[in-house]
C-alpha positions in Angstrom: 20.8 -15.7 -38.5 24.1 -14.4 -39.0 25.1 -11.3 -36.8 28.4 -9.6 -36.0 28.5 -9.2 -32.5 31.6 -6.7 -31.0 31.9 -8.1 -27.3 33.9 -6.4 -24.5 37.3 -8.7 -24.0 36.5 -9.2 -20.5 32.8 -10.7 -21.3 34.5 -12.1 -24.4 36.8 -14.3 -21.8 34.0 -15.3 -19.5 31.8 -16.8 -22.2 34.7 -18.6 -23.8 36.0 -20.1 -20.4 32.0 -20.9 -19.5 31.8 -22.6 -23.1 35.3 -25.1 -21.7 33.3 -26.1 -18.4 30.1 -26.6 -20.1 31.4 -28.3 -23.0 29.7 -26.4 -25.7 30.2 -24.2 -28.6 30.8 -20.3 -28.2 27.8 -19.9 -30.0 25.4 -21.7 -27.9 26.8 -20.2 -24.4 26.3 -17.2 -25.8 22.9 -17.6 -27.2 21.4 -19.3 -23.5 23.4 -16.1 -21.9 21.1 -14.2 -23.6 18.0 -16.4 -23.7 18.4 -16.1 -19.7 18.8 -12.6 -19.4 15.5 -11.5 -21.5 14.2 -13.9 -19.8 14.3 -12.0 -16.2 13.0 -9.3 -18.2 10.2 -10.8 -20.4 8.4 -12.7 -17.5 6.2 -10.4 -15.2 7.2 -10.3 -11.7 4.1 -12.0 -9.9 4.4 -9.7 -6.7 0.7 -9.4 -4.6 -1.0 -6.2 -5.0 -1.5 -4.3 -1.8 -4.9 -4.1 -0.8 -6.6 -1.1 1.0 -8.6 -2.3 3.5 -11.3 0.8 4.6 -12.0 1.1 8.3 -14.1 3.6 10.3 -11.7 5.5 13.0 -15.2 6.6 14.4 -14.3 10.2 14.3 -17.3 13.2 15.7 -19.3 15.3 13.1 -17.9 18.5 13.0 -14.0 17.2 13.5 -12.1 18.2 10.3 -9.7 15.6 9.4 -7.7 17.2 6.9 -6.7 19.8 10.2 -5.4 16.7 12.2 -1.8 18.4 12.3 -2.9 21.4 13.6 -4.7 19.8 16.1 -1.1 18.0 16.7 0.5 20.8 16.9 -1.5 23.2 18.8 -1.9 20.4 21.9 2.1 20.3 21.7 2.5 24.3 22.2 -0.3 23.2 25.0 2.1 20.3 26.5 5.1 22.8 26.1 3.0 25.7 27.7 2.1 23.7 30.7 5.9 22.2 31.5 7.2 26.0 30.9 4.0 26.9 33.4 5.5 24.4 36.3 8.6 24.9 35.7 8.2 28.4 36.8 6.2 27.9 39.6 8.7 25.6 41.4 9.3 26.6 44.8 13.1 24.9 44.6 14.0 28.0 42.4 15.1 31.0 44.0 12.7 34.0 43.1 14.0 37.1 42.0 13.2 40.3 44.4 12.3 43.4 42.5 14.0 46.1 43.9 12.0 49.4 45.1 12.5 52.6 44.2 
């Protein structure tokens, strides 16, 4: 088939210089260019399919899962309480006297 083609003279150079090393006709370097690219694009990428693999985490009746981060969260304030809690208690910090009057 006969086709005008309008090529970018920078693409235009390439193919002619690849068409000297190869020997060939500007035609045919051309036409395998293109062959090649579809062909990345034409042919499925055979990449493995994750699979989900189920498992019991054992959890109690009565534990609601989809309140996990609250949970998270509410033994953090805990942790954070408790350090706050000791660090106020420690005897190697001078206690303030309240004044009388």
């Amino acid at each position: 088939m006969r086709t005008t083609l309008t090529l970018d003279d920078d693409l235009a150079g390439v193919l002619a210089k690849r068409a000297r090393e190869l020997g060939m006709s500007f035609k045919e370097v051309v036409n395998r260019t293109i062959r090649a690219g579809l062909a990345d694009t034409i042919q499925p990428k055979s990449e493995a399919v994750p699979r989900t693999i189920p498992h019991s985490f054992g959890f109690n009746p009565g534990v609601d899962l989809d309140k996990l981060n609250q949970l998270a969260d509410e033994m953090e304030a805990e942790a954070v309480v408790a350090v706050w809690r000791t660090k106020t208690r420690d005897p190697s910090r001078r206690q303030r006297t309240r004044s009388r009057s």
